[in-house]
C-alpha atoms as one frame of an Amber mdcrd trajectory, in Angstrom:
protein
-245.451 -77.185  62.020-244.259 -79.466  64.731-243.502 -80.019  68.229-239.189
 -79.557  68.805-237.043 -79.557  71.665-233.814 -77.403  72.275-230.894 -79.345
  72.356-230.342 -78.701  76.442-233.386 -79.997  76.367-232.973 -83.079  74.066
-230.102 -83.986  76.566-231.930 -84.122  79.364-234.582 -86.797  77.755-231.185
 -89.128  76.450-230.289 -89.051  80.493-233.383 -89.631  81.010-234.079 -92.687
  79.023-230.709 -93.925  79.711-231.540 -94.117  83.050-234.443 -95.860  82.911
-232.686 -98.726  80.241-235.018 -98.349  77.444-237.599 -95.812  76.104-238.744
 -94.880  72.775-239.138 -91.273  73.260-241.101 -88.478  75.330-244.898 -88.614
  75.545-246.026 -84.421  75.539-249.679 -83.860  76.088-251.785 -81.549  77.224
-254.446 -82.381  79.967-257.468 -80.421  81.636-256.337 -79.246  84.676-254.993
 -76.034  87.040-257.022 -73.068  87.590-256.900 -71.861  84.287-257.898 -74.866
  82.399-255.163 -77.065  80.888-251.475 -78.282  81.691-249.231 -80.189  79.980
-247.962 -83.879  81.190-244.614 -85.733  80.120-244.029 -89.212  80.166-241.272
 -91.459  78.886-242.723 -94.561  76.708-241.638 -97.708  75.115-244.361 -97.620
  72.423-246.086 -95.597  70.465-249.957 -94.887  69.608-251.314 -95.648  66.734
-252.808 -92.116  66.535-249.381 -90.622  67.842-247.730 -87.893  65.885-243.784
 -88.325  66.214-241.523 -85.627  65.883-237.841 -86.321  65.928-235.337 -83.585
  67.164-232.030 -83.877  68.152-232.116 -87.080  68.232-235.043 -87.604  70.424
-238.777 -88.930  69.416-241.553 -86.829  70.836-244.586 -88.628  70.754-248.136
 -86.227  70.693-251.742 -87.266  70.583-253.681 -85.448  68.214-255.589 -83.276
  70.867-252.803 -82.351  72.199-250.853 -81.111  69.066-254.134 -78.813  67.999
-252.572 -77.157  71.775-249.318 -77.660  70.776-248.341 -76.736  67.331-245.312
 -75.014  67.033-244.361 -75.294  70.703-240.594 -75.677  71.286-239.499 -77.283
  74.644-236.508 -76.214  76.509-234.886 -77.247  79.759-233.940 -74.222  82.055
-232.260 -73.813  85.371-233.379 -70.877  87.149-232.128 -70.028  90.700-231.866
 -73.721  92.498-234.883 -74.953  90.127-234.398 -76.330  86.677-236.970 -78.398
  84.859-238.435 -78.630  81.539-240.225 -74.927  79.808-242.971 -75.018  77.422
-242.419 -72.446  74.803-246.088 -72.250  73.400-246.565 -70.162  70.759-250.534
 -70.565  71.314-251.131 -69.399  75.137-253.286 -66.575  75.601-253.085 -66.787
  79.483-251.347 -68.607  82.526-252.367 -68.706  86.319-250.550 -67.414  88.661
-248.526 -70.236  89.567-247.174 -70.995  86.236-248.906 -74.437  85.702-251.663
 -74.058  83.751-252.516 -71.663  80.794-255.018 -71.121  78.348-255.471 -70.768
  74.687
């Protein structure tokens, strides 16, 4: 299995890294943190780990730790615009439970 991004969302990250000039690809993790234990964190890089899993999609590299992917595997990532707030949406097959606030969840 593997970590993929919608194509909405594989635009965003090309406007994205064109904006900032250069970039390899988008860094997903997953982090402890929120009230109900982990969240995730995305950062644009210009290098990869050596223990970095890539997953290309759309023309995109994703870039994911191996701690991260035993969270992640199978999660697709989409880029929604709901009301006057769009940002990225983690489609995680592997939550069991969110807060309330929608930024943490647990497995």
């Amino acid at each position: 299995m593997a970590v993929t991004l919608t194509e909405k969302a594989a635009r965003q990250v090309k406007k994205h890294l064109d904006a900032r000039g250069s970039g390899l690809g988008l860094r997903v993790a997953v982090k402890t943190s929120g009230c109900s234990g982990l969240a995730y964190a995305l950062e644009f890089v210009d290098e990869s780990a050596p223990e970095d899993q890539t997953f290309e999609c759309h023309g995109v590299t994703l870039l994911v730790d191996p701690k991260s992917l035993a969270y992640m595997e199978g999660t697709e990532l989409d880029y929604v615009r709901e009301g006057l707030n769009e940002g990225f949406k983690f489609n995680n097959p592997n939550v069991k439970g969110e807060c309330g606030c929608g930024e943490s969840f647990t497995v």
